[in-house]
C-alpha positions in Angstrom: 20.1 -50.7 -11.1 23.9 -49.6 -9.8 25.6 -50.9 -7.1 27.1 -48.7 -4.7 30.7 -49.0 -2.8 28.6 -49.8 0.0 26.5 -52.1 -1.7 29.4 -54.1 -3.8 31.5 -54.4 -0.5 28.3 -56.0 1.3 28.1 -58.4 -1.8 31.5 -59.8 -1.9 31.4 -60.7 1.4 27.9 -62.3 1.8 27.4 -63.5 -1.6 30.0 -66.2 -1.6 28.6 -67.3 1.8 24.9 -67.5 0.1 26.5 -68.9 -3.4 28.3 -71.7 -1.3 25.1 -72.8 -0.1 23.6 -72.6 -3.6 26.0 -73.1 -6.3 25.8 -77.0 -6.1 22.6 -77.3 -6.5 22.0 -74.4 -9.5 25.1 -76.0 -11.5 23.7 -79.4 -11.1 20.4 -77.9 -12.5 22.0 -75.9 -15.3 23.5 -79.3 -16.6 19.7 -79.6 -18.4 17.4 -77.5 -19.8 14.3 -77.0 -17.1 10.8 -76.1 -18.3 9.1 -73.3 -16.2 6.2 -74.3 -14.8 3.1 -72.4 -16.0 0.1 -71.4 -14.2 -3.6 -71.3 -15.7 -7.3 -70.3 -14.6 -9.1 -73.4 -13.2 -12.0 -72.2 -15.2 -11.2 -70.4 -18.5 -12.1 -68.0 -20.5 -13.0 -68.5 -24.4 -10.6 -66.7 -26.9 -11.4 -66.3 -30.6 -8.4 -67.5 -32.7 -7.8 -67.1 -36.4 -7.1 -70.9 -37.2 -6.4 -70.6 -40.7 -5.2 -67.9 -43.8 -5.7 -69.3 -47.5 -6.2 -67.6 -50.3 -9.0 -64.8 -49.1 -10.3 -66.8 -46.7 -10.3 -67.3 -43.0 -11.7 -69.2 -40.7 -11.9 -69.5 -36.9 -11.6 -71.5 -33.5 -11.7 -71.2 -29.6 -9.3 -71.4 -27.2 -8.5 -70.9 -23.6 -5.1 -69.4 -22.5 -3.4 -72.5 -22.1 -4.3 -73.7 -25.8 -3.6 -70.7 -27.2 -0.1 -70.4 -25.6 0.2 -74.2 -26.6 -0.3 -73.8 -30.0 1.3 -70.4 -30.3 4.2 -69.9 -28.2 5.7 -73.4 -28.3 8.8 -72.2 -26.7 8.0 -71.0 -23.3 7.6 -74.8 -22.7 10.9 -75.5 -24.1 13.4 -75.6 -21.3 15.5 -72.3 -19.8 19.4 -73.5 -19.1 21.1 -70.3 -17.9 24.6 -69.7 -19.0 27.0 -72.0 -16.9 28.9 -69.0 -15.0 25.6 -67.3 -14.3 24.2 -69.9 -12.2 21.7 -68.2 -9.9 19.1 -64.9 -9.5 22.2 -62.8 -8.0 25.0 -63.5 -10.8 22.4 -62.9 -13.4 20.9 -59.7 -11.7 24.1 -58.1 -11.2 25.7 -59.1 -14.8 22.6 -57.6 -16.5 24.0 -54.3 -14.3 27.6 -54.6 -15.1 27.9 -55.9 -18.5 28.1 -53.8 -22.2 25.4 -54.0 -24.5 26.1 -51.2 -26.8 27.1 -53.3 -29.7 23.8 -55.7 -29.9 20.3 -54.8 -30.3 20.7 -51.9 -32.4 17.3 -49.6 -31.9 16.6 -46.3 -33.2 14.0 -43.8 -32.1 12.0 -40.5 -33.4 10.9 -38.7 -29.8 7.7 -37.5 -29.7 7.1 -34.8 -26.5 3.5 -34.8 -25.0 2.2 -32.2 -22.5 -0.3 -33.6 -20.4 -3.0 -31.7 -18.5 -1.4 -31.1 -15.1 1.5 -29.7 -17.1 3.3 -32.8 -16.6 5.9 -34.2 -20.1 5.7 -37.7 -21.8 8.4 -38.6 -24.1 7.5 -41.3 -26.3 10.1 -43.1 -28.2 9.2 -44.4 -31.5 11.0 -47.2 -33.5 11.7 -47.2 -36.8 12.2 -43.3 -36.9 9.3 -42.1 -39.6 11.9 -40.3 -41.2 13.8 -43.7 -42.3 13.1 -45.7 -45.4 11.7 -48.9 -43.8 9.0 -47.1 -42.0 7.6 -45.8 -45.1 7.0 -49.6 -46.6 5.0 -50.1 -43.1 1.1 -49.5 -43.9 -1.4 -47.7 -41.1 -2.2 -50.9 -39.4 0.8 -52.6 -38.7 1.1 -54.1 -34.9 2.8 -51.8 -32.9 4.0 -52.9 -29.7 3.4 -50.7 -26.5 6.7 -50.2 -23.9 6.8 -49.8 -20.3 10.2 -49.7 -18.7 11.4 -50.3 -15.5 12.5 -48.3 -12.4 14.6 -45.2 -13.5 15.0 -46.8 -17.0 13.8 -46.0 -20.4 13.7 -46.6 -24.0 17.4 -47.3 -24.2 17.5 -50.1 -21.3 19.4 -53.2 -23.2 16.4 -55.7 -22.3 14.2 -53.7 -23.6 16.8 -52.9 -27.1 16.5 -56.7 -26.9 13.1 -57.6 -28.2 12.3 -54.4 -30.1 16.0 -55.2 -32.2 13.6 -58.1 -33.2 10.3 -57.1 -33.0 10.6 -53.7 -35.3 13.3 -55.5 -37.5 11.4 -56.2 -41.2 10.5 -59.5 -42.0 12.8 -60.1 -44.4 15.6 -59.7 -42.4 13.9 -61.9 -39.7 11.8 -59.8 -37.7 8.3 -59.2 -37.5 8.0 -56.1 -39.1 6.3 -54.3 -36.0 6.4 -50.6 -34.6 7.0 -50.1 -31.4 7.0 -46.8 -28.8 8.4 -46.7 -25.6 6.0 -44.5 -22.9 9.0 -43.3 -20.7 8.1 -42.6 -17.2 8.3 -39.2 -16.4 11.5 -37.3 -16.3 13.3 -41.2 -17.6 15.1 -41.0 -21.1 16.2 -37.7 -20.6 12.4 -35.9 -20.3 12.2 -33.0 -17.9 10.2 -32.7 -15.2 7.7 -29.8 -15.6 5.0 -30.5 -12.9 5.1 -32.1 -9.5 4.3 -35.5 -10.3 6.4 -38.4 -10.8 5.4 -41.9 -11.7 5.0 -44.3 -9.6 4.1 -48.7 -9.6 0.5 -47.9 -9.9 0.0 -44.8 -11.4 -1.4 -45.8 -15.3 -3.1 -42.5 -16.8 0.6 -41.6 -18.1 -0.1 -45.0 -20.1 -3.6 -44.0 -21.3 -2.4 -40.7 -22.3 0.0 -42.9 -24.5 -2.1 -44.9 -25.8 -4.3 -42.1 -26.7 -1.9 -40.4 -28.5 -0.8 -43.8 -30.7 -4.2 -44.8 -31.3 -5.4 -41.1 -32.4 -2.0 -41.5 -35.0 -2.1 -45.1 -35.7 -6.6 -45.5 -35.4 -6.1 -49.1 -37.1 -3.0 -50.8 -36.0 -3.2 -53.4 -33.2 -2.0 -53.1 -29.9 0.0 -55.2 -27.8 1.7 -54.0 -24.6 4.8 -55.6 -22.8 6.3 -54.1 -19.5 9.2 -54.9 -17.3 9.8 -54.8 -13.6 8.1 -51.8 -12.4 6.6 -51.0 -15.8 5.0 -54.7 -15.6 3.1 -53.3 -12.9 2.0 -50.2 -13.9 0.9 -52.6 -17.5 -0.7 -55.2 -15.1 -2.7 -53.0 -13.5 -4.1 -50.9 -16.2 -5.2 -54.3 -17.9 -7.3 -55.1 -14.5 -8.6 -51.6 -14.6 -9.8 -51.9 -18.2 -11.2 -55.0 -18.6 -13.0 -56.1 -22.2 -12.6 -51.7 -22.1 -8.8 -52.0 -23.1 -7.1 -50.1 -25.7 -4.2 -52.9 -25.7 -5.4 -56.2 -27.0 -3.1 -58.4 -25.2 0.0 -57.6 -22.8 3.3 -59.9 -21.5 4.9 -58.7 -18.4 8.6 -59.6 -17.0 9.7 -59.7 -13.9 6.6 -58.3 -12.9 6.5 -57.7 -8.7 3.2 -58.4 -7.8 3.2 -57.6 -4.1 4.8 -54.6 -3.9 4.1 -54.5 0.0 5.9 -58.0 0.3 8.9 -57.0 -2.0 9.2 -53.6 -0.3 9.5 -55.0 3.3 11.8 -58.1 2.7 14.0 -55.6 0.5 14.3 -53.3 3.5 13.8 -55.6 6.2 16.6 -58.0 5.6 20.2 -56.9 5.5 21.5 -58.4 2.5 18.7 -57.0 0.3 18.5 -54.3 2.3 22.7 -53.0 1.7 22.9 -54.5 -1.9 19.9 -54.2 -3.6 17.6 -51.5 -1.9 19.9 -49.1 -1.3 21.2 -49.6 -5.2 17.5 -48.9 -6.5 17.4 -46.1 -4.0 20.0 -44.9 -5.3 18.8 -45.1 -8.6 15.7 -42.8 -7.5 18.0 -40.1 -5.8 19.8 -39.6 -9.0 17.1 -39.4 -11.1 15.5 -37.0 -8.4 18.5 -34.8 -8.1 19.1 -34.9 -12.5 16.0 -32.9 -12.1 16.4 -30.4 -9.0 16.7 -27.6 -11.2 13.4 -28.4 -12.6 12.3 -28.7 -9.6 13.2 -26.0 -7.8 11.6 -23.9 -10.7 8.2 -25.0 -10.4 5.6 -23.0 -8.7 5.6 -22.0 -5.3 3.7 -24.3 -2.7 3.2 -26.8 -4.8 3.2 -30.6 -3.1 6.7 -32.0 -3.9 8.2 -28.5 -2.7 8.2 -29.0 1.5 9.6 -32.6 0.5 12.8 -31.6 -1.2 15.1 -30.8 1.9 13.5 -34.1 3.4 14.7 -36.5 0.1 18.1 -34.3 0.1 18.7 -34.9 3.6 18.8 -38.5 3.0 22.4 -40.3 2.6 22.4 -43.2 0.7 18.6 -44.3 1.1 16.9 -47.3 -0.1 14.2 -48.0 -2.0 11.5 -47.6 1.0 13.3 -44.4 2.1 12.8 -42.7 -1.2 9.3 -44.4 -1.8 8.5 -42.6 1.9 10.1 -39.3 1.2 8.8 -38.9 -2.6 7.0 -41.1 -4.7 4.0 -41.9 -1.7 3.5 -37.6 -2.1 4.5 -37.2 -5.7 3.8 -41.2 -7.4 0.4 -40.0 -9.4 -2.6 -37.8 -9.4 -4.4 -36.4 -6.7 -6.1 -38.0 -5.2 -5.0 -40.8 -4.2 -1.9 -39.3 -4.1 -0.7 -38.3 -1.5 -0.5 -41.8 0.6 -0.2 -41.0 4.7 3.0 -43.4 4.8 5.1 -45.4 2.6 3.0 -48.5 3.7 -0.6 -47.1 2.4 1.3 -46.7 -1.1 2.4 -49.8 -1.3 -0.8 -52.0 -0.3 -2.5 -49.6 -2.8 0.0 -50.4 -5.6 -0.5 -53.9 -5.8 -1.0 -55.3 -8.9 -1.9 -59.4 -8.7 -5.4 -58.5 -7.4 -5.8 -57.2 -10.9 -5.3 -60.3 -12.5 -8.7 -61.5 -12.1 -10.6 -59.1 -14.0 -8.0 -59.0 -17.2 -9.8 -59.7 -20.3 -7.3 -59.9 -23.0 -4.5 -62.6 -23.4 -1.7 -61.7 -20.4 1.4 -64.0 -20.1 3.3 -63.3 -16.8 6.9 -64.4 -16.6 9.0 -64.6 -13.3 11.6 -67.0 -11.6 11.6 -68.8 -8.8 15.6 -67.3 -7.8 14.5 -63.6 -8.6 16.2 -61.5 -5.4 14.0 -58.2 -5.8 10.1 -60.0 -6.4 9.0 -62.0 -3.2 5.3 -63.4 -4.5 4.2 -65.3 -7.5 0.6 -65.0 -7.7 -0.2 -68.3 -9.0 -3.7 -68.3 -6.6 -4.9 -64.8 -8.4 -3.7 -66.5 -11.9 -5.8 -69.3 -11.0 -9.0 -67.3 -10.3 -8.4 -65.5 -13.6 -10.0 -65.7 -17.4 -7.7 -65.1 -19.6 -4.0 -65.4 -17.6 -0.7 -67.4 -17.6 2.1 -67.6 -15.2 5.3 -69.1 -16.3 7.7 -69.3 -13.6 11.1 -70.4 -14.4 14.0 -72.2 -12.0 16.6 -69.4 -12.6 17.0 -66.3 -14.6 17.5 -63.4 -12.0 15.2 -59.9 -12.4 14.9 -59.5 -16.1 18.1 -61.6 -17.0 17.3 -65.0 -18.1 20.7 -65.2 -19.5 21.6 -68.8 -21.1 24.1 -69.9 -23.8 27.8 -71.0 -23.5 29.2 -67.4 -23.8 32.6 -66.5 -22.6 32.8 -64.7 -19.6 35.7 -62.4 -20.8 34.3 -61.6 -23.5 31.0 -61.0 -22.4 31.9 -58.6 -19.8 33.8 -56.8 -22.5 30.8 -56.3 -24.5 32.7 -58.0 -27.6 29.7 -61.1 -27.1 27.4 -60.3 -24.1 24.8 -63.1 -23.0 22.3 -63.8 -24.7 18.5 -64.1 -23.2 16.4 -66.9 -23.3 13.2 -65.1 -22.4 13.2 -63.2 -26.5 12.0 -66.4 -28.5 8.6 -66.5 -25.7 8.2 -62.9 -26.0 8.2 -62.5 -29.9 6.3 -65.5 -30.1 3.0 -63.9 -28.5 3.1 -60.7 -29.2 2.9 -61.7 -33.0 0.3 -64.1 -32.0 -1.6 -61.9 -29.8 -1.3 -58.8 -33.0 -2.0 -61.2 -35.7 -3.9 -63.9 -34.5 -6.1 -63.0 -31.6 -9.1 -61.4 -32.7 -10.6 -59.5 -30.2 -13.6 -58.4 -29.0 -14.9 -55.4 -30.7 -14.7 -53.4 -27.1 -11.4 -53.8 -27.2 -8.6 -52.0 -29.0 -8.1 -48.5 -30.4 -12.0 -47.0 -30.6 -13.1 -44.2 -33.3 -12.8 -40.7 -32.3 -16.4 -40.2 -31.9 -16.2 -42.6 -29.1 -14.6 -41.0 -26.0 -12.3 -38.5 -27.7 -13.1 -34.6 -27.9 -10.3 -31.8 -28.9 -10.2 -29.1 -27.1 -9.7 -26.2 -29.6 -9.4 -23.1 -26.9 -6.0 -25.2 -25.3 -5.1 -27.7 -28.0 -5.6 -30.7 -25.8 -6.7 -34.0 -27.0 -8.9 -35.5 -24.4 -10.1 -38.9 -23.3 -14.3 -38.9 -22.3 -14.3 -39.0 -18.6 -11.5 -38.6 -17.4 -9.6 -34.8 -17.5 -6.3 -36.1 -16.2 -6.1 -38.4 -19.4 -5.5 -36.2 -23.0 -2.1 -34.7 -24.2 -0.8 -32.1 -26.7 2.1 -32.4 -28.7 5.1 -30.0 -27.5 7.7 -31.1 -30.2 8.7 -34.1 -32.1 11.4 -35.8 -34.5 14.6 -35.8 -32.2 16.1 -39.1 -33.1 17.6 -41.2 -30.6 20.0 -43.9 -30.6 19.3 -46.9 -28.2 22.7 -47.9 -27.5 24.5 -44.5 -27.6 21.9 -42.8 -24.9 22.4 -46.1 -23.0 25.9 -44.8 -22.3 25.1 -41.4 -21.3 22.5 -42.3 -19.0 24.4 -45.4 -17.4 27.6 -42.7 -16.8 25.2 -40.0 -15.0 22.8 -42.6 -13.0 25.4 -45.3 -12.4 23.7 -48.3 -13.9 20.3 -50.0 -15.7 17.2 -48.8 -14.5 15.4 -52.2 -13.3 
């Protein structure tokens, strides 16, 4: 997200008014480190959980969500102190924006290009690059964690450098030894655009395509999906959709916005939101529209994104709900449903908390209470669930959850950026969830012979039942560096892509 002229001018006049009203009460809070409170189903599901490894042998238990979390992920109940000068949701949304995180989190990734039946282009990012030493010590089923960015971001977005630095490091340096790949939305990361459909909050055969692709290349390595912001969504919802049917055996979302309805109408229907955050995401949209016009304008003739271009050009500095009603309600996903009648339709239909009650496999939600862009917790949905937890925390911002004693100088500088809380939580369950959890066989990557067929006339590898889900591989091995293509994308988009 990037703040406009507009935007930063509406801030420093309103924010101190809302921070003097605030700033007492979130410093007295940051004195101590506050638990989140965490939401569970009334009634439970059962889990099957390895309990113990000895020397070839293995033996089991059950658990529910909230022993499992317990036991596993001790420190989502520690407590969340965030960093003194970074007392509330708007300080830590905008830092995450404004600060330098090229020198920390180190990732680097091998880009694989898919072409998926409607001609549309996935570029998935892998990390560690095959080509590198370390990924030839990894065997064919280590964990690989599944990526789904936010709004306009991608692989190189510095929270999500900041578990995979971890997560994909080897264990003997202190990681856990993972794989990860990054499904970037379409035309994010630098991909092109070579159909009429975009992406959208609810659109998730892009992500089965993915995880088509890695389970047809990886058939034995366990799954475990994470998302942020809008890519929380998209994750949630494709878990709700799937059921005990999922190719991902567990997923953690961040920042996840639930009612996208709700957030869209407070963002657009109250000022402050409206001039400092909507019309920055909106922004963030238009850029990413207009990096692609070329490829736009190159696609064939009466084609349904074509009698919308002079409409989304027309528009000077739109917000979010102006772009979602001039492009991604006609362009978001497949047809149908796409295309919505109005902005509104699009938004009630992207939804993602109703999903939450028929998720299947483990699902840790995290939010805060002082988030500026998500409205709803859906702690009554989590409650009606099997399998789901909701950890809400006091503070943190949209994906910040920034804590430490860090300079401020320095920080901003990039020489020692804040650090974030929420990476300890994370790391913790997805190496429970890939190593622990054991499944039901339903679930996971599923032989060939079960719902996959290869089409030898176009080359296509298809999903069983669905002809908008199957991909073919266009090119592959361009290595990317994390932190380097942060910088060229922040300089032509103006900010992170929340």
């Amino acid at each position: 997200m990037s703040l406009s002229w507009q935007a930063l001018t509406a801030s420093l006049i309103i924010l101190p008014l809302i921070l003097a009203r605030r700033v007492l009460k979130a410093l007295l809070m940051g004195r101590t480190a506050v638990p989140p409170e965490v939401w569970f189903p009334a009634v439970p599901g059962e889990l099957k959980v390895r309990k113990t490894v000895g020397a070839g042998e293995e033996s089991y238990e059950r658990m529910n969500i909230k022993t499992f979390l317990e036991a596993r992920v001790p420190s989502l109940f520690a407590g969340f102190k965030p960093t003194w000068w970074l007392p509330n949701g708007h300080v830590q949304t905008i830092y995450m924006t404004l600060a330098d995180f090229t020198n920390v989190d180190q990732v680097v990734y091998e880009r694989t290009l898919l072409r998926t039946p409607d001609g549309g282009s996935l570029g998935l990012d892998v990390t560690p690059p095959s080509s590198s030493d370390y990924a030839h010590t990894l065997s064919d089923d280590t964990p690989i964690i599944v990526v789904k960015h936010g709004l306009t971001g991608g692989s190189y977005e510095p929270y999500v450098r900041s578990i995979l630095a971890s997560a994909c490091k080897p264990k003997s340096e202190g990681g856990l030894g993972y794989r990860a790949v990054v499904i970037n939305f379409r035309g994010c990361a630098g991909t092109k655009i070579t159909s009429p459909q975009f992406y959208s909050a609810g659109h998730t055969d892009d992500l089965r395509t993915g995880l088509l692709f890695i389970s047809e290349r990886w058939p034995r390595a366990p799954l475990v999906g994470i998302g942020f912001s809008l890519g929380a969504n998209v994750l949630t919802r494709y878990l709700g959709e799937e059921g005990a049917q999922s190719r991902l055996r567990g997923g953690i979302v961040l920042a996840c916005p639930w009612d996208t309805k709700l957030n869209a109408n407070r963002l657009q229907d109250h000022w402050f939101s409206r001039e400092v955050y909507g019309r920055a995401l909106g922004k963030n949209v238009m850029n990413l529209f207009k990096r692609h016009l070329d490829e736009v304008n190159a696609l064939p003739k009466g084609n349904r994104l074509e009698p919308q271009v002079p409409i989304i050009l027309g528009l000077k500095n739109p917000t979010l709900m102006e772009m979602d009603e001039a492009m991604i309600r006609v362009v978001g996903g497949n047809s149908p449903p796409f295309p919505f009648p109005t902005a509104q339709d699009y938004f009630q239909w992207a939804q993602s908390h109703p999903a939450l009650r028929t998720i299947r496999v483990p699902f840790l939600a995290l939010n805060t209470k002082d988030d500026p862009i998500v409205a709803y917790n859906p702690t009554h949905e989590v409650a009606h669930s099997s399998t789901c937890a909701l950890a809400i925390t006091h503070a943190g911002g949209h994906l910040g959850w920034f804590h430490g004693s860090s300079n401020p100088i320095a920080s901003l500088r990039s020489q020692k950026p804040a650090d974030r809380w929420v990476r300890e939580p994370v790391l913790e369950f997805l190496r429970a969830v890939a190593e622990d959890y054991v499944p039901d066989e339903k679930v996971g990557p599923r032989p060939r012979e079960e719902g996959v067929i290869v089409d030898k006339t176009s080359g296509f590898v298809m999903e069983v039942g669905n002809d908008m889900v199957g991909y073919k591989i266009i090119e592959e091995g361009e290595i990317i560096s994390g932190a380097e293509f942060a910088n060229a994308m922040k300089a032509t988009s103006g900010g992170a892509g929340l």
